[in-house]
N, C-alpha and C positions, 0 to 999 in steps of 0.2 A: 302593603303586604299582600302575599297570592293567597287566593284562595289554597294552594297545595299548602303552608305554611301555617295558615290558619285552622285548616280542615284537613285530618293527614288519615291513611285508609285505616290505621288501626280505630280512631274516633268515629268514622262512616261505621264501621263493625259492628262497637260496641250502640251506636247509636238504633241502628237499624234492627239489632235483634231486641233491643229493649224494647222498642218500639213494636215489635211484633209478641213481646212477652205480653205487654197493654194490653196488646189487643184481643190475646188468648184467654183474658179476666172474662171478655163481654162475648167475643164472638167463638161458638165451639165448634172445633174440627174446622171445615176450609181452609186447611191449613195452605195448600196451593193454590189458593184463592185469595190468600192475603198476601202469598209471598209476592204473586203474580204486580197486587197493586199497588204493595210498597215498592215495587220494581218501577211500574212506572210514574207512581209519585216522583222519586228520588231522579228519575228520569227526563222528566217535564213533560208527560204524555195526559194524555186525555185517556179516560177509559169508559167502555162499553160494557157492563155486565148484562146478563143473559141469566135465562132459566128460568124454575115456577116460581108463582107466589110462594111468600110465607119462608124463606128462604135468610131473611134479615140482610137486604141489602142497602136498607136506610138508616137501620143501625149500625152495620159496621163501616159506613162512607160516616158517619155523624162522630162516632166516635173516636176514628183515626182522624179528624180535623180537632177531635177535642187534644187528644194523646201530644198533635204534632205542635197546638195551640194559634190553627187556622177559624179564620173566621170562614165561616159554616152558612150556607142557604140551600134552602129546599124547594125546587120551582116543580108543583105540578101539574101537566100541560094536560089541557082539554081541548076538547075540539074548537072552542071559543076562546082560547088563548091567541091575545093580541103580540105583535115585536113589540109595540112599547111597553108590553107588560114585562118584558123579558130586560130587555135590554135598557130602559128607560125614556121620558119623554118632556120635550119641551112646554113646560105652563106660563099664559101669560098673567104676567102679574102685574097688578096695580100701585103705585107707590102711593099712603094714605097721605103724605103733607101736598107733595107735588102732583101726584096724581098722573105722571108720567107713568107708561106702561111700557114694561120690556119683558125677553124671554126668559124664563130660568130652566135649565136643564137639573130634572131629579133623576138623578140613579136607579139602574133598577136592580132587580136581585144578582143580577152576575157581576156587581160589582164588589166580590169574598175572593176569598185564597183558593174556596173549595164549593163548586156548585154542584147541586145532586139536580140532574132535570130528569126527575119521575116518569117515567111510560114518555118517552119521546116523539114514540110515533102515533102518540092520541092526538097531536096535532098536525095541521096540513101542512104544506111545505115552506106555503112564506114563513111564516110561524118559527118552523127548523133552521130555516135558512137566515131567523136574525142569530144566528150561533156563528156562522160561517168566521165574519169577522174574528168575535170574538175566538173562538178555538184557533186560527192560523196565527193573526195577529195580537191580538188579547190587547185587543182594544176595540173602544166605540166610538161610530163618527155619526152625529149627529147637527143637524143645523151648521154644517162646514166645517165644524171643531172636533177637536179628536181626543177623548177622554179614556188614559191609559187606565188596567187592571191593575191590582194589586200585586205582588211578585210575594211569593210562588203563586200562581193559578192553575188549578186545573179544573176540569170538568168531567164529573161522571154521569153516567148518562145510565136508565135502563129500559129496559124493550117492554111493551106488554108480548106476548109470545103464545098466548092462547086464542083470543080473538079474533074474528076475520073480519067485525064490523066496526066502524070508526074509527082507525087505524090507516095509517097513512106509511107506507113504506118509506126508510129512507133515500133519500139521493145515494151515489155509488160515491160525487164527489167528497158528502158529508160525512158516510160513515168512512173512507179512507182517511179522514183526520183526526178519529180516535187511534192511538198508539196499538189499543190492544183491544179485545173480546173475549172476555173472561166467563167462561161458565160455568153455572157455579150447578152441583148436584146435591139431590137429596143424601142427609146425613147417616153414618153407618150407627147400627142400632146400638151401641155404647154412646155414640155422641149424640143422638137425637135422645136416648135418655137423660143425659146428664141436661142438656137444653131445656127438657121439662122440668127438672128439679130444681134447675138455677133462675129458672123465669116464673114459677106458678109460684113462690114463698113471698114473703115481708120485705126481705130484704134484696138491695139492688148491691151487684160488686160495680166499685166505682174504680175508676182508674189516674192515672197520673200524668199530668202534660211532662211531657219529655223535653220535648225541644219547642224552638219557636221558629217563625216562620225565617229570618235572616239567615238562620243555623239549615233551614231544609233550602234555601238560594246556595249556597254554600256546598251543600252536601251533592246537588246537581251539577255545579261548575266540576266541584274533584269527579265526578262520574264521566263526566266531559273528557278529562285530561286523561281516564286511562287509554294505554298503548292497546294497539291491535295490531298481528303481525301478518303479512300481506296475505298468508296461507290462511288463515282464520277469515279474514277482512273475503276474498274471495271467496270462499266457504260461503259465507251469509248470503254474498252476490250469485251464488251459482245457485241456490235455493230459491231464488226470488225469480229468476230469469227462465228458469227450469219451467216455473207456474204459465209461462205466458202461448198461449199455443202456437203464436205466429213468430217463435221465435226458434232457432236452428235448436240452440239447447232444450226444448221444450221436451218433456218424459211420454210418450206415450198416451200415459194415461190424462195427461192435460189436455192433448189432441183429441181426447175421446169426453172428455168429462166437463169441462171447464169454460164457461163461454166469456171470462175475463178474467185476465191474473193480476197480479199485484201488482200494484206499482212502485216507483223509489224507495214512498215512504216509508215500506218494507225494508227493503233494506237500513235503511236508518235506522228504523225502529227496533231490527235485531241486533245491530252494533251497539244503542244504547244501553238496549235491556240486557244484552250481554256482559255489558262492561259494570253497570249495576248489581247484575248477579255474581260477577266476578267480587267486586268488593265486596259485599254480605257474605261471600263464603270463605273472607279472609285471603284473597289474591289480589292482586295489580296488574294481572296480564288477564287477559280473553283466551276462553279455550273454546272449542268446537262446541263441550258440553253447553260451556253457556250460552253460545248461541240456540242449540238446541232447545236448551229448559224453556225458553222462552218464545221459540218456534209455533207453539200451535195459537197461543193466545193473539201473538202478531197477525199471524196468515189465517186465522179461522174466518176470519166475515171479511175477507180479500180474495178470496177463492169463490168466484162465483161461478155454481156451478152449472150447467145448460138444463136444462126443464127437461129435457129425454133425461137425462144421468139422474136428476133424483124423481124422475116416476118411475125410475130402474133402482131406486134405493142406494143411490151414492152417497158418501159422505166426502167432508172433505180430510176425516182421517184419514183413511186410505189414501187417496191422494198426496198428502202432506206426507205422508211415509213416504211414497215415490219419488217426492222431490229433495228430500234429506238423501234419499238412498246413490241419487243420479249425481249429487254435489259431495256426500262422502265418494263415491266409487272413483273420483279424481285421483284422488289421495290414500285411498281405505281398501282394500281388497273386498270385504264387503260388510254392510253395516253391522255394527254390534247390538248384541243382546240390551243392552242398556237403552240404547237407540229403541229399539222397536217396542220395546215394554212400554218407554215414556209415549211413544208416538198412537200406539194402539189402544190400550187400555184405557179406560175411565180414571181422571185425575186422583178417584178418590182410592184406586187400586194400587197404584203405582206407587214404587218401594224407591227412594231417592237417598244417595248416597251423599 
């Protein structure tokens, strides 16, 4: 039997918003912050969040592995964090009757549905780089042998973002194999009240496993099989190729701002996240919007920008507004109102239809 036959879009629907009701028990407001990372859970992406402390970002990665009924680990990295602490390592062991010694390979915390690696860049690069494997291939090769991850995997990762000491910047390779960079902002003063009333009392609101992990294998594959139609499918591609400054299509402002643009994975990643946001919002087809909705969290930490442009205070909103603007203007006379609101504005401003 197919996955489309087993898992059909009205079930993805109904699944995904329950899922997101769950997570509205524990975690308040960020509501584009969650839609973002059920997007690319359901997706099969890795994700990056961003932003201050104090923000609850190990609560709600802990508690969408409880909702989804993923096994759950918390790895957090110091500057004295070993790969074999990560990834696991070979002990040898003594057999007591025969006394023959061999290796035994123990697992290590990345071996769950759902790993949270805390401040990633409190650790140096080897450190980062035993992830490498795991995020592309989602496995680990140790002593010759190859020991596969759990299915679904994903990994979330978060930045410290205040610090300049101890802290190890990512590789450009490592952070292009997160799907997405989520950031998350402080909350608007109705929802930072209700946060204090719901967290300082007796009582904790508990929530309800939804699915399990086979039902979220499933729910990726059907996300897989939606249609993209060659206009849309280009749309995604003319965004991504826009960002690159050594390329003909390149906007302007890429030429002036930008000293690396995105790569493939970009585009993949907005067709995914496209075709996931398409089903949550009750379609089977990809529209431009979806590719959009999910536009900045994709291309935010793929847009590297030149060290003149941000001591000139660039972002890469701006930017990322230019290059939707130059891949609508194929097809569009010129961007819409809905366009620039989503693209400009602070997530937590922004009115979605």
């Amino acid at each position: 039997m197919s996955s489309s036959e087993t898992m059909g879009p009205e079930k993805f629907h109904e699944i995904f918003h329950r899922v997101r009701e769950e997570l509205g028990k524990v975690v308040v407001g960020q509501d584009r912050v969650v839609e973002h990372l059920l997007v690319a859970v359901f997706a099969g992406g890795h994700v990056l969040l961003t932003g201050l402390p104090g923000l609850g970002r190990t609560l709600l990665v802990k508690t969408l592995a409880e909702i989804l009924g993923l096994e759950y680990r918390r790895l957090q990295f110091t500057p004295d964090l070993l790969p074999t602490d990560i990834i696991g390592a070979e002990i040898l062991e003594s057999h007591v009757a025969t006394g023959e010694r061999t290796f035994r390979f123990f697992k290590g915390p990345v071996f769950a549905n759902m790993v949270l690696a805390d401040e990633i860049n409190r650790s140096p690069a080897r450190t980062q780089a035993a992830l490498l494997e795991v995020m592309q291939e989602q496995q680990v090769t140790v002593g010759g042998k190859t020991y596969f991850l759990p299915k679904p995997y994903m990994l979330v990762a978060t930045q410290n973002t205040l610090d300049t000491e101890g802290i190890w910047a990512l590789g450009e390779a490592q952070t292009d194999r997160f799907m997405m960079s989520i950031e998350q902002e402080y909350p608007a003063l109705d929802e930072e009240a209700r946060m204090i009333r719901q967290t300082t009392g007796s009582g904790r609101a508990k929530v309800e496993r939804v699915t399990v992990p086979d039902t979220v294998v499933l729910m990726q594959r059907l996300a897989k099989e939606v249609p993209v139609v060659p206009s849309v499918r280009d749309f995604a591609l003319a965004i991504v190729r826009a960002s690159r400054p050594e390329e003909m299509e390149a906007v302007k402002e890429a030429k002036k701002t930008i000293r690396l643009g995105a790569s493939p994975r970009a585009g993949q990643a907005l067709l995914l996240g496209g075709k996931v946001t398409a089903l949550a919002r009750g379609r089977t087809h990809v529209t431009r919007q979806d590719i959009i909705s999910v536009a900045r969290p994709v291309m935010a930490h793929r847009l590297l920008l030149d060290f003149r442009a941000l001591a000139e205070g660039a972002d890469y909103r701006s930017v990322l507004e230019s290059l939707v603007a130059r891949a609508e203007a194929k097809t569009l006379p010129e961007m819409s109102r809905w366009t620039r609101e989503l693209l400009r504005k602070p997530e937590s401003e922004v009115k979605y239809g």
